[in-house]
Backbone bond lengths (Angstrom), bond angles and torsions (degrees), N, CA, C in turn:
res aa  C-N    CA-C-N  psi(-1)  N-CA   C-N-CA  omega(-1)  CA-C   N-CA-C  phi
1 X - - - 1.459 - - 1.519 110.65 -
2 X 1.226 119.53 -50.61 1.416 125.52 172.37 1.653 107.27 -48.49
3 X 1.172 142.42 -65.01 1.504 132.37 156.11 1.462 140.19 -19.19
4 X 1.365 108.99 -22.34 1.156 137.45 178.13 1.129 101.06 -77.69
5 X 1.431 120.34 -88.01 1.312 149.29 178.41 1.563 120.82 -40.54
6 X 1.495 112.78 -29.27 1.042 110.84 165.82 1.768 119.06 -106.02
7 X 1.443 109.11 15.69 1.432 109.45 169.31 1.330 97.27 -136.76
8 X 1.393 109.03 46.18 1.525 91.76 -178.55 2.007 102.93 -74.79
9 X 1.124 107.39 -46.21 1.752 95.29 -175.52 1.109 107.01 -52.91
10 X 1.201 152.26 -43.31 1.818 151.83 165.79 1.664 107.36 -43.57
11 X 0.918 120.07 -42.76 1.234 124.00 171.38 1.464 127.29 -62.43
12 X 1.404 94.13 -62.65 1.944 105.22 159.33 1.324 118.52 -41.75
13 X 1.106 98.79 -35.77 2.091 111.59 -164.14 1.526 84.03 -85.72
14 X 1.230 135.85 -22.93 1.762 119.89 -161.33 1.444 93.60 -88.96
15 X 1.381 97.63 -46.52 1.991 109.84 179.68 1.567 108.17 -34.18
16 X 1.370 116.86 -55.71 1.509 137.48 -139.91 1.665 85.96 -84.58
17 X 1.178 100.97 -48.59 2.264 98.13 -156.67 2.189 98.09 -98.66
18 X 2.031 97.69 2.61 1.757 82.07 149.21 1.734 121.04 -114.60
19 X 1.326 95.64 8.56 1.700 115.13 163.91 1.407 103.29 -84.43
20 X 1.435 118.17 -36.40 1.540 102.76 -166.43 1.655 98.26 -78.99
21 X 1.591 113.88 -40.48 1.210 103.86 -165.18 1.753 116.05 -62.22
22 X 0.834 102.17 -41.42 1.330 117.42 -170.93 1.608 105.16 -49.68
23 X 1.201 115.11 -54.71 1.460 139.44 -173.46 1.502 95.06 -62.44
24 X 1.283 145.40 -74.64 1.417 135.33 158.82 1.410 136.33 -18.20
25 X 1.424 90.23 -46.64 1.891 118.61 156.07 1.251 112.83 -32.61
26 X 1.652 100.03 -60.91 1.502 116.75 -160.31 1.546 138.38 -69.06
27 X 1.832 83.05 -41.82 1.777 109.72 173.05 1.360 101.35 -109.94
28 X 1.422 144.81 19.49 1.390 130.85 171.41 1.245 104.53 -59.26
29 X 1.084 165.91 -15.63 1.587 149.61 143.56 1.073 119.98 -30.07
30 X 1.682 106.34 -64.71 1.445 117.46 -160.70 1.795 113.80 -87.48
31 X 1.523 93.32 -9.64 1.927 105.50 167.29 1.437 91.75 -72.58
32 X 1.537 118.75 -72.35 1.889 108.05 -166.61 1.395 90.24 -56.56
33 X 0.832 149.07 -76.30 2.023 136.02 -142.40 1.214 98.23 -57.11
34 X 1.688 130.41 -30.40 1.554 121.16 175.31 1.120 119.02 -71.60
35 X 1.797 106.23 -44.81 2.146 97.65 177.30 1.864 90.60 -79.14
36 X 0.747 119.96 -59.02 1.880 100.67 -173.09 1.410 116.76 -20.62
37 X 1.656 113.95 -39.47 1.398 107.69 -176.85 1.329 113.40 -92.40
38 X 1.270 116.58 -23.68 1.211 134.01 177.52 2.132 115.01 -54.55
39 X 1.589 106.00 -40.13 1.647 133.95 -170.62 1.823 77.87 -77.78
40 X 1.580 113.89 -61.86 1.865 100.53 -171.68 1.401 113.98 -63.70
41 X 0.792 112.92 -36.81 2.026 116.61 178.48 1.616 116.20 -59.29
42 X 1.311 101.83 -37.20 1.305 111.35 155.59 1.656 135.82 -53.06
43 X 1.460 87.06 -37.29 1.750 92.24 -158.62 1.763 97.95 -103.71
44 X 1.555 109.60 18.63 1.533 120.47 170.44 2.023 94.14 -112.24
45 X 0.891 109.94 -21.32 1.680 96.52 -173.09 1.878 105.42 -80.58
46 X 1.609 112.15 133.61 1.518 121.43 -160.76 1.599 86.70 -87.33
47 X 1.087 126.91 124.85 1.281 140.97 168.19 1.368 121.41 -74.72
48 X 1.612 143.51 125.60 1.099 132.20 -166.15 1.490 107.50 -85.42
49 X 1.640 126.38 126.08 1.095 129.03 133.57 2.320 119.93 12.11
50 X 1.306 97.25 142.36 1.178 87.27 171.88 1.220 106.27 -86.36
51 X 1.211 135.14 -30.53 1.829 133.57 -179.84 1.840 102.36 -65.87
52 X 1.347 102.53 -49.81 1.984 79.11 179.87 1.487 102.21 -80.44
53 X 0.999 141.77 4.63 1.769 139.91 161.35 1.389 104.04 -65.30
54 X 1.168 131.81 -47.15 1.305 150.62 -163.68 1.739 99.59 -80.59
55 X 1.277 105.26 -58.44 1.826 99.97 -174.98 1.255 100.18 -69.35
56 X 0.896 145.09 -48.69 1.610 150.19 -149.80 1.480 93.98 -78.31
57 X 1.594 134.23 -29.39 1.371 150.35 169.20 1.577 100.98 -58.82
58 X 1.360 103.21 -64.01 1.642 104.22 -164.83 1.868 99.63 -78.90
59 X 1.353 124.14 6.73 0.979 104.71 179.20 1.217 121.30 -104.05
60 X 1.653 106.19 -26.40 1.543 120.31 154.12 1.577 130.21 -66.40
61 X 1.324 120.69 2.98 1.556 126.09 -170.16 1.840 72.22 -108.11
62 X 1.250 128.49 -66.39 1.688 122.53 -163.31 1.878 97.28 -28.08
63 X 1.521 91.75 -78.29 1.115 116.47 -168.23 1.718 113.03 -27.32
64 X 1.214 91.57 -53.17 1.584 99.89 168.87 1.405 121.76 -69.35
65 X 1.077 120.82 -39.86 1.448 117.56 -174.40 1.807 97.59 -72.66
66 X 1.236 135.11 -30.88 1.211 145.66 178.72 1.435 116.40 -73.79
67 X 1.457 119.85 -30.57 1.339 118.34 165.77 1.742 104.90 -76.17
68 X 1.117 124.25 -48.90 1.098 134.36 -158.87 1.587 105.89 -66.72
69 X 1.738 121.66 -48.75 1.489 96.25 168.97 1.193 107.04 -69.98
70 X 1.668 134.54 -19.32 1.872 124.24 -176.27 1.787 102.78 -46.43
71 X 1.167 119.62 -58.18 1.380 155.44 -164.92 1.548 97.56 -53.51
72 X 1.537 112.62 -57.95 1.584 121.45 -174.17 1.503 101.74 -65.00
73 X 2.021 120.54 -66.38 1.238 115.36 153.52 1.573 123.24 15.15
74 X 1.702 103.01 -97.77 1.074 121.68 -171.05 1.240 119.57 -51.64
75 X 1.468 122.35 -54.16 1.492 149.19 173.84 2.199 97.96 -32.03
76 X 1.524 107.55 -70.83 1.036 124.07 -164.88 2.238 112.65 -57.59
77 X 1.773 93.23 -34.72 1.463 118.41 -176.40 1.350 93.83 -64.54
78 X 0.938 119.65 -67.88 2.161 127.83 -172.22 1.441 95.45 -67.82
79 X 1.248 132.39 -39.11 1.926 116.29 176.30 1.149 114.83 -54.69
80 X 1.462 112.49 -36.42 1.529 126.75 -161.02 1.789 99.94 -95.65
81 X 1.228 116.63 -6.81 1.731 112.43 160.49 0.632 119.65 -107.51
82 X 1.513 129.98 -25.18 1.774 124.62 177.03 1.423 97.85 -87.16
83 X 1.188 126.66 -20.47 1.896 110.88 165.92 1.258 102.23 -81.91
84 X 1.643 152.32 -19.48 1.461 132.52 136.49 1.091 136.94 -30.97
85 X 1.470 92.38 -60.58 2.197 108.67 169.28 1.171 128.72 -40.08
86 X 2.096 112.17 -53.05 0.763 104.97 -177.63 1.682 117.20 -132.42
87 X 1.654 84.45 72.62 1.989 101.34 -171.53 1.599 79.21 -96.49
């Protein structure tokens, strides 16, 4: 009993990696037929260019920086009336 108890994490860990193995064992078919299809599904998706990676980059930082003072704008317009309203 004392062996147990004092290897119990070695034990757990043996449990876990002959559950894992086994389980790999089991579905290794359907793991390769999943990355196999997974490597073709890949090699059909059109990858963007580094120049439209880059515009599509600088077009989402605009966009953002442009919502974000809209946002501040507004934010600052309604602070500055409801501290009128309720002076």
């Amino acid at each position: 009993m004392g062996f147990i108890t004092s290897n119990l994490k070695g034990i757990i860990w043996a449990v876990i990696a002959i559950i894992s193995i086994v389980t790999v064992l089991k579905y290794y078919h359907r793991i390769k037929k999943f990355l196999t299809e997974v490597k073709t599904e890949l090699g059909k998706v059109s990858w963007s260019s580094r120049q439209e990676l880059f515009g599509s980059t600088v077009v989402v930082i605009v966009i953002t920086g442009i919502t974000a003072v809209f946002i501040g704008i507004i934010d600052l317009a309604l602070s500055k009336i409801l501290s009128l309203m309720f002076k």
